[in-house]
C-alpha positions in Angstrom: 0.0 0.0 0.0 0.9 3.4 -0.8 1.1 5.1 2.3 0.9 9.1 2.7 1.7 10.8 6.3 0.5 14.1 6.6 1.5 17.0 9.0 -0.4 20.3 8.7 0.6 23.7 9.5 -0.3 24.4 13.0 0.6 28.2 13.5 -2.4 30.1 12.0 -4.3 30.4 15.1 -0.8 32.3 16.7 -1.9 35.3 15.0 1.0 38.1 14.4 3.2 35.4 16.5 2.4 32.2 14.2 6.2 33.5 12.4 7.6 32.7 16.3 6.2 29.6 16.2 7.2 28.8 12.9 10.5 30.1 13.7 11.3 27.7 16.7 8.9 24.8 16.0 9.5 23.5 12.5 10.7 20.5 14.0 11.0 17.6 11.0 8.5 15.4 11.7 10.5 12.6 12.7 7.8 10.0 14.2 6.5 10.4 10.7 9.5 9.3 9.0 10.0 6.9 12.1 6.7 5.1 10.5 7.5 5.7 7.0 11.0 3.5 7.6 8.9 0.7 9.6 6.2 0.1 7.0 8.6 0.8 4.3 10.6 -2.9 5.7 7.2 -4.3 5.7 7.2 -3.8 2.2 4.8 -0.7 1.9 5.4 2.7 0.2 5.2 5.9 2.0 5.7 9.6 1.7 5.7 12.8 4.1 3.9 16.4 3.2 5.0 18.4 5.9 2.9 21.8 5.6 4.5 23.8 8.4 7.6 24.9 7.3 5.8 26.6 3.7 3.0 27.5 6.0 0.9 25.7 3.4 -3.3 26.2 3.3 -5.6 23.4 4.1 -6.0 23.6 0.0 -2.5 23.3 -0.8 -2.0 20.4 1.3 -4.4 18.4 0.1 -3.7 19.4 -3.6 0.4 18.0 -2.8 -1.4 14.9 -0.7 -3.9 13.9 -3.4 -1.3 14.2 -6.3 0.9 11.3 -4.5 -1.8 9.2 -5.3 -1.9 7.8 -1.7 -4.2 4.7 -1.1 -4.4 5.7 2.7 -3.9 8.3 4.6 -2.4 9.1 8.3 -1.5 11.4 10.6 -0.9 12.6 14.2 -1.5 15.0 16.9 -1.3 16.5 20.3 -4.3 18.0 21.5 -4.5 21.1 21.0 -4.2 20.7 17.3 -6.8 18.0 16.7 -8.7 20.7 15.1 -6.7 21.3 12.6 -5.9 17.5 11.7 -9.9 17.2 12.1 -9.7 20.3 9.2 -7.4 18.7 6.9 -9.1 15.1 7.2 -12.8 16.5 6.2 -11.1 18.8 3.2 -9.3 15.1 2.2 -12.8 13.1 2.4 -14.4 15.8 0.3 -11.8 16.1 -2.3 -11.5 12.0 -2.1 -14.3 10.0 -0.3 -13.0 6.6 -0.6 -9.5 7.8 0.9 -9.3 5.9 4.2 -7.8 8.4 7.1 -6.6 7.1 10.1 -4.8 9.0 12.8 -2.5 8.7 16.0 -1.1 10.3 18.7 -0.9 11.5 22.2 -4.1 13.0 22.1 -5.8 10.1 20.2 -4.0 7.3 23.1 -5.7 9.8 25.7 -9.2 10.4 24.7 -9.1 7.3 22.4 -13.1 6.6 20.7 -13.9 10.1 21.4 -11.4 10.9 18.1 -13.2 8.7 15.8 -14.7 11.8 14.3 -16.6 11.0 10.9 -13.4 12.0 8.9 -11.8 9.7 10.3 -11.6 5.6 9.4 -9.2 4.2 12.1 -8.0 5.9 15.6 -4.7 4.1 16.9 -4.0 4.0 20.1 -0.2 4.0 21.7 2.5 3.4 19.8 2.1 2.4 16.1 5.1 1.1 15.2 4.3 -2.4 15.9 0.8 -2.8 14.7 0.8 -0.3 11.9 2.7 -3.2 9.3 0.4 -5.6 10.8 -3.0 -3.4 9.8 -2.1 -2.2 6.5 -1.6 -6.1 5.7 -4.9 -6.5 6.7 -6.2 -3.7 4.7 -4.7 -4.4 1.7 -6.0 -7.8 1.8 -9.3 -6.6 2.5 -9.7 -7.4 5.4 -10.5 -5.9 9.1 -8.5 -4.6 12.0 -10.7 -7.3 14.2 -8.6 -8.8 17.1 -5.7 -6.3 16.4 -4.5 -4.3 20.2 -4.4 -0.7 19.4 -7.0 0.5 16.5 -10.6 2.0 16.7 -12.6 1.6 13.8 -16.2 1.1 13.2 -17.9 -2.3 13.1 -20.8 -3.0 10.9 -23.7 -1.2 13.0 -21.3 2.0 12.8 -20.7 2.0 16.1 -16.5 2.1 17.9 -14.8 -1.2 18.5 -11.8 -1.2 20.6 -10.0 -4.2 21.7 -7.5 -2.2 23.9 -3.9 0.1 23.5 -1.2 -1.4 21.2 0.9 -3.5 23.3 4.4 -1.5 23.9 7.7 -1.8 22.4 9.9 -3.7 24.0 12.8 -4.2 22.1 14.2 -0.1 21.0 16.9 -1.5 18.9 14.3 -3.7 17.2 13.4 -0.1 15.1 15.2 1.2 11.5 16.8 4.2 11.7 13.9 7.1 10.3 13.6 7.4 7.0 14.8 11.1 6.3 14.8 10.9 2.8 11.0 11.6 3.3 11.0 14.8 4.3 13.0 17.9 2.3 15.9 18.8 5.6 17.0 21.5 4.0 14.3 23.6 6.1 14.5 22.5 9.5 16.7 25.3 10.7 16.9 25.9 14.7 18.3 29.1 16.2 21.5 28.5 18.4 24.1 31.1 20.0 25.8 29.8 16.9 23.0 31.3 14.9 20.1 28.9 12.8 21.8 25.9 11.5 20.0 22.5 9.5 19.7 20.0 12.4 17.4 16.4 13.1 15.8 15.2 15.8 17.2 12.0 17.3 16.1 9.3 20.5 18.2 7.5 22.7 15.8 6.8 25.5 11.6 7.1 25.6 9.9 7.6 28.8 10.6 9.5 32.0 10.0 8.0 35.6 8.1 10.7 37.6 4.6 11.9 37.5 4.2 15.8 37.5 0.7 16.6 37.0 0.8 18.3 34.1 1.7 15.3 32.2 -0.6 12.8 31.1 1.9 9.5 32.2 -0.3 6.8 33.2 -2.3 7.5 29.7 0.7 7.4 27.9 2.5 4.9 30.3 5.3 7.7 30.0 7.1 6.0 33.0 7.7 2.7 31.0 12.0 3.7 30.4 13.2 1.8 27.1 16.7 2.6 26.1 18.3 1.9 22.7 22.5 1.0 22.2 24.8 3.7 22.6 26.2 2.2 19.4 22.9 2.1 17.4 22.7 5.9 18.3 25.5 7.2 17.3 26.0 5.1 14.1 22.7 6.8 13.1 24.3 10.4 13.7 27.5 9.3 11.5 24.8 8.1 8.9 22.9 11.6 8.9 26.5 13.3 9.2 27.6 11.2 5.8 24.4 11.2 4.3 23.1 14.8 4.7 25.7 16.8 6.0 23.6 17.5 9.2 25.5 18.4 12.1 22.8 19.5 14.9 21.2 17.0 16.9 17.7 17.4 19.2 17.6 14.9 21.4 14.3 14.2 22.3 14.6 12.3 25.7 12.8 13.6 28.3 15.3 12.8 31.0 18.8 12.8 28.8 21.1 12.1 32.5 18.7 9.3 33.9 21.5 7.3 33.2 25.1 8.4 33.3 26.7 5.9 31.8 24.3 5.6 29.0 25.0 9.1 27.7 28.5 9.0 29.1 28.6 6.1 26.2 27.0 7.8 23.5 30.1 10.4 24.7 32.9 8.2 24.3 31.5 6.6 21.3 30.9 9.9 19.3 34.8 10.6 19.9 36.1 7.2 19.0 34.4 8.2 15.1 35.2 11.6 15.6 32.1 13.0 14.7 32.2 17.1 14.1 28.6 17.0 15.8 26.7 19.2 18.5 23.6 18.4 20.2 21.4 19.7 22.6 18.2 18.1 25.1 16.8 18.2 28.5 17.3 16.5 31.7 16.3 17.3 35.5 18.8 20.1 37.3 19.7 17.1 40.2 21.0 14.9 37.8 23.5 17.2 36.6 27.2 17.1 37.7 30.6 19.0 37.0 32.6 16.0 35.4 29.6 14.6 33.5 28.6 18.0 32.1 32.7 19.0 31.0 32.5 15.5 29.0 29.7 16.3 27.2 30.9 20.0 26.5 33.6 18.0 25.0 32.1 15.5 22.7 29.2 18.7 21.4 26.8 19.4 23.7 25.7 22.8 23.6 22.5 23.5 25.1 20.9 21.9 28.0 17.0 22.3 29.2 15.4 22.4 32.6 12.2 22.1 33.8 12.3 24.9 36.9 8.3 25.5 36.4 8.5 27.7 40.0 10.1 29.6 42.3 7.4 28.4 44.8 7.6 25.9 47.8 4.1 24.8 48.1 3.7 25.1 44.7 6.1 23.0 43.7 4.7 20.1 46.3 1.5 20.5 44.6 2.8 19.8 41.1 5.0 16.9 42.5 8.1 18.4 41.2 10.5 16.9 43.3 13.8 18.9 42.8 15.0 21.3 45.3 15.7 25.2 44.0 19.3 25.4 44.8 20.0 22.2 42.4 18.6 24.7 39.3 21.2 27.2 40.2 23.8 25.3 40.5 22.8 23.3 37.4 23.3 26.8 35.5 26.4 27.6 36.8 27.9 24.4 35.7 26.9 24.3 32.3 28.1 28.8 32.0 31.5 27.1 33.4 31.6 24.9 30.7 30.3 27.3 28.0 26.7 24.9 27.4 23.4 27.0 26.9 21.3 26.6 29.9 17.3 26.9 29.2 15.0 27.2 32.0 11.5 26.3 31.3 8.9 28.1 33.6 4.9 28.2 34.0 2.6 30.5 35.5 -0.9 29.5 36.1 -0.8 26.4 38.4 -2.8 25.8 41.2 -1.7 28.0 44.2 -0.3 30.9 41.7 -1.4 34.6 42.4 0.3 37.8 41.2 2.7 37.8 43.8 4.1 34.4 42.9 4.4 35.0 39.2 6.4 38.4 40.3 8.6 36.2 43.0 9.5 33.7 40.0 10.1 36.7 37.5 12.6 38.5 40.2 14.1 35.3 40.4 15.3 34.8 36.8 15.9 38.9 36.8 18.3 38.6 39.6 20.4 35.5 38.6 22.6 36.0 35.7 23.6 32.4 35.4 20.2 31.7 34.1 20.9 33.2 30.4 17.4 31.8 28.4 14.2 31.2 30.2 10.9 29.8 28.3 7.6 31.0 30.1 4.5 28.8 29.4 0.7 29.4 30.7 0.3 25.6 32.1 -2.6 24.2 30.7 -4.6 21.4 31.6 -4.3 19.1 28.7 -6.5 15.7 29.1 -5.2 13.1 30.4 -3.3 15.3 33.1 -4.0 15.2 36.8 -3.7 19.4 35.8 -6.8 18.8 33.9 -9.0 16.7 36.4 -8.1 19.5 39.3 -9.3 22.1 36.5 -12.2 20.3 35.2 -13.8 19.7 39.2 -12.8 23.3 40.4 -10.5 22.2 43.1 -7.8 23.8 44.4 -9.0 27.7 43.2 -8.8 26.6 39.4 -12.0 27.0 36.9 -11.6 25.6 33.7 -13.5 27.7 31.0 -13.9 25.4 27.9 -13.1 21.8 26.6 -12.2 23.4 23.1 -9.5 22.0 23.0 -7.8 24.4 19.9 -7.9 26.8 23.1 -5.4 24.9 24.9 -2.3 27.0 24.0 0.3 28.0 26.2 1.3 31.4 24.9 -0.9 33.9 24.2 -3.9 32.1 25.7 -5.4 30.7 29.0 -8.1 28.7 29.8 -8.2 28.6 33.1 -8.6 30.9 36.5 -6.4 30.3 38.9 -7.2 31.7 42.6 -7.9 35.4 41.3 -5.9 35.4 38.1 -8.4 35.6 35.2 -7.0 34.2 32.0 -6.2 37.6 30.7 -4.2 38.1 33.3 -2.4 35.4 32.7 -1.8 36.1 29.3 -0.3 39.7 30.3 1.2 38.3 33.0 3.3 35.9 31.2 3.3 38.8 27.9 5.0 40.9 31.2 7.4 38.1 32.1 8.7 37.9 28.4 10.2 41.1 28.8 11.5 41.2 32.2 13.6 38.1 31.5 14.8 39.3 27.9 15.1 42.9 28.5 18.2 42.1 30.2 21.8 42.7 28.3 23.3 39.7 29.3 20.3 37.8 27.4 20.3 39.5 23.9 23.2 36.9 22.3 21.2 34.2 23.2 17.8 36.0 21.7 19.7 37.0 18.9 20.9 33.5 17.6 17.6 32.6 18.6 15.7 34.7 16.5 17.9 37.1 14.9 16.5 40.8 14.6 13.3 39.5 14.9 13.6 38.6 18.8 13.9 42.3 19.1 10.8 43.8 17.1 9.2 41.2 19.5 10.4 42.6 22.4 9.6 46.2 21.4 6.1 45.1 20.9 5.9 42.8 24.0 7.0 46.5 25.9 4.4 48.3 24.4 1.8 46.1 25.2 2.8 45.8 29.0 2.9 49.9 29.4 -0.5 49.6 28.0 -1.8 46.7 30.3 -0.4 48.6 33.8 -1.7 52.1 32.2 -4.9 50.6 32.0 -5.0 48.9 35.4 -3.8 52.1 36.8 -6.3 54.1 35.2 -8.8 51.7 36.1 -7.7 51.3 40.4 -7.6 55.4 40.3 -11.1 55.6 39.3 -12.7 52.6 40.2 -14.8 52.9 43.9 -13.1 53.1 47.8 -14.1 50.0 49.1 -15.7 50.1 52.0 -14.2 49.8 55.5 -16.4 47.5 57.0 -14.9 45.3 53.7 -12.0 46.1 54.2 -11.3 45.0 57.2 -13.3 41.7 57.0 -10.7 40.7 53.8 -8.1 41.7 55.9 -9.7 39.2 58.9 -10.2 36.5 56.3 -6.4 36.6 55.8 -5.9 37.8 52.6 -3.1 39.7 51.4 -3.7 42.9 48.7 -0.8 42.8 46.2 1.1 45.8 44.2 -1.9 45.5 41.6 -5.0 45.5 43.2 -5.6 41.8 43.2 -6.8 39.7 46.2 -4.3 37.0 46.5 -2.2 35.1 48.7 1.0 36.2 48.6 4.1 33.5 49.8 7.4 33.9 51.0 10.1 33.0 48.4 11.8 29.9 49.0 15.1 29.8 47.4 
């Protein structure tokens, strides 16, 4: 069978900021081309359209899809852009009725017979790249998906069967290398402080041991660890060094230091080839070390991601993130000592947040010039999250507004209330944040290979839109109504706390 994976541009509903996203998330597809290498040693055919990085239409894509002749088609997504894979699918039926659609994905495994929408044919749920072969044999013999782990379809009275999630892989090795000759990778570009060079995306380990609760792991059985050979990863970065000339590597493990002497391995390995290579991934601050840091300095690593969320004690306890502060610090200090990018990810909006929190987290990141990038993300409930079942029963001070899920974007967006932040607050809150980390000096190289000129029209714009937000809430305390005493004082009796902007909150001590 002729097999044609589809990934549609995703930006559009960024607005004036859809070029940012663009910018920093026209990552190659690379489960795609994952699938496309699997099914291709099953003796199948298969091709990629990736729309995002020509920002193609719904029209266009179909037009390049339809012209491939595919005899099915599939694709994937996270949740917040199920709409747009829901878009493309209906636009494919009309164009092509008798196309079968079938799609995947983290948002498919969580909500599973719930995205058997009518444009689509088949929902898989967890990972594909066992049953996938296995079903397009059926298929193209004419047959069902009956007794096959994994795959929703529709029986003869119309209605969902599901015989239960794909078992998982067991054996990581077991997989081909992805099939990059699928996708065009001249333009995946991705901003460093060397400036925007071509790079891939590569895996050495899937899965990630804790359970935060703003990630969906029991749906996903994220905390299942699988690790592939040192060897088998590093012969694929020679391959894509011989065979494309690439020379940046993501790595896409969510914990990269788990275990030391797994990456240690891929270290000593990508020296005995001497490989000209640099990579970059994420790992927890407490599993971070001098000597194990210098060696991968040595062998390319040049940027290193953290997942600091908060400033916040209790905060922290309630999102079961388990690392004490001072381990972030120091984790930044190591990698400026050994000249490795250090990225901080942070979130406002969880539950216990008020306007004093967000402003302890954002003097935090002000005052320490060892943190040289932060990324600052509205946390969102997705489904499937412990986030999401707090939001969605009102506990804890959080109100969830809508289940539209196309809503469900962290920047620029918020669908939640948390204590007495409204989601507009949020949004200028974390608008605010944007510039108090980057108006800083000592962050503009980063920003700049990051971005290039365009970080900077960003940030002028970001400014003018906070002077407007505090103008306006200044304007609007000045004239707004005393409140009474008799109020006042029973607030003050209930224990609350007023905060620089007018908000009722409650304000708590920073623990650093």
């Amino acid at each position: 069978m002729r097999v044609g994976f589809v990934y549609p541009a995703w930006t559009k509903s960024y607005g004036i900021f859809g070029y940012f996203a663009r910018r920093n998330s026209s990552w190659p597809p690379m489960n795609l081309a994952l699938l496309g290498a699997v099914i291709k040693q099953h003796g199948h055919e298969a091709f990629i359209v990736d729309g995002t990085p020509d920002n193609l239409s719904v029209g266009d894509t179909v037009a390049k899809v339809l012209a491939e002749e595919p005899d099915i088609v599939g694709l994937t997504t996270y949740s917040p852009f199920f709409h747009v894979q829901v878009e493309l699918a209906t636009a494919l039926k009309k164009a092509r009725p008798d196309l079968p659609v079938m799609i995947g994905g983290s948002h498919t495994t969580i909500v599973k017979e719930k995205a058997l929408e009518d444009c689509f044919d088949y929902v898989f749920v967890g990972e594909a790249e066992d049953v996938l072969p296995r079903f397009l044999d059926r298929l193209q013999e004419g047959r069902t998906p009956e007794g096959l782990k994994g795959i929703i379809w529709r029986g003869e009275d119309g209605k969902p069967v599901f015989e239960g999630a794909a078992d998982p892989l067991q054996d990581f090795d077991s997989l081909p290398m992805a099939d990059r000759t699928l996708l065009d990778n001249s333009k995946y570009l991705l901003g460093t402080l060397e400036g925007r060079n071509p790079f891939t995306l590569i895996q050495t380990t899937r899965g990630c041991p804790w359970k935060c609760i703003f990630c969906a792991s029991k749906d996903l059985n994220t905390t299942l660890i699988r690790r592939r050979s040192p060897e088998s990863v590093v012969a694929e970065m020679k391959h894509v060094v011989d065979t494309y000339g690439i020379r940046h590597f993501f790595i896409v493990d969510d914990v990269l230091t788990l275990y030391d002497e797994h990456i240690l391995k891929i270290c000593d390995l990508i020296e005995e080839e001497g490989l000209d290579v640099t990579w970059e991934s994420s790992t927890r601050a407490n599993l971070v070390n001098d000597e194990q840091v210098k060696r991968m300095a040595e062998c390319g690593l040049i940027r290193l991601s953290f997942g600091l969320e908060t400033v916040d004690t209790e905060m922290r306890k309630t999102m079961k993130k388990k690392v004490p502060l001072q381990y972030y610090v120091e984790a930044n200090r190591i990698l400026n000592k050994h000249n490795v990018e250090a990225m901080n990810s942070v979130m406002i909006g969880l539950p216990g947040e008020s306007e004093e929190t967000v402003r302890t987290l954002l003097r935090f990141l002000g005052d320490n010039r060892d943190i040289k990038q932060a990324n600052l993300a509205i946390a969102v409930p997705y489904p499937g999250t412990e986030f999401y079942q707090i939001a969605k029963q009102g506990d804890q001070g959080v109100t969830l507004h809508t289940d539209d899920f196309s809503q469900y974007r962290r920047y620029g967006a918020a669908v939640t209330t948390v204590g007495n932040l409204t989601p507009k607050d949020l949004v200028e809150l974390q608008n605010e944040g944007f510039v108090r980390i980057y108006a800083a000096p000592w962050r503009w190289a980063p920003m700049y290979g990051k971005h290039g000129v365009f970080g900077f029209v960003l940030l002028f714009v970001r400014v003018g839109r906070m002077i407007w937000w505090r103008s306006t809430r200044a304007l609007q305390a000045l004239f707004s109504a005393p409140k009474p005493v008799a109020a006042a004082a029973a607030g003050a009796a209930g224990g609350q706390a007023q905060t620089e902007f007018g908000h009722q909150g409650t304000p708590k001590s920073p623990h650093f």
